[in-house]
Phi, psi and omega in degrees: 000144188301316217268359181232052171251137205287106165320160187221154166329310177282330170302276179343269208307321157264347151343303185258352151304320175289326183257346153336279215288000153268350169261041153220003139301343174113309169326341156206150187300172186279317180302282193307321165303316190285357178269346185265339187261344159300325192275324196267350175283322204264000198254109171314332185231176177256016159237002159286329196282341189254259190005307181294001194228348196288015190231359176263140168321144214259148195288345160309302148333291178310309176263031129249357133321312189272286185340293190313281201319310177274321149340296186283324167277002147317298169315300190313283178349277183317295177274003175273011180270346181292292209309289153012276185308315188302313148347312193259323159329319194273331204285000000 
């Protein structure tokens, strides 16, 4: 079983990149990150390590949040330099 396979250092390490990049994302408080990050120093398995991220938006999810996000303000852009040119075109 997965959840009882011995974490490694790196296993540790990404784990609290992920919750760095949800508290600053806004999702957790500075208190909850360091009490969560006491459970990811102290955790022995990959399933004590997956309990501490299991109620956060899976980090995938997250960065096509932002893509999508940046696509449309991309878009936005684009057409207001059209519209822009076409304006000044008529003038």
């Amino acid at each position: 079983m997965t959840g009882e396979m011995r974490a490694s250092d790196a296993d540790r390490q990404r784990v609290l990149a992920a919750l760095q990049r949800h508290t600053t994302d806004g999702r957790l408080t500075l208190d909850e990150f360091a009490e969560r990050a006491d459970v990811v120093y102290a955790a022995r398995t990959l399933g004590e390590l997956a309990a501490v991220t299991r109620d956060l938006p899976n980090p995938r999810s997250t960065v096509d949040n932002h893509a999508r996000q940046l696509a449309i303000a991309f878009g936005v852009a684009i057409i207001t330099l059209i519209v822009l040119a076409a304006l000044l075109a008529l003038r």
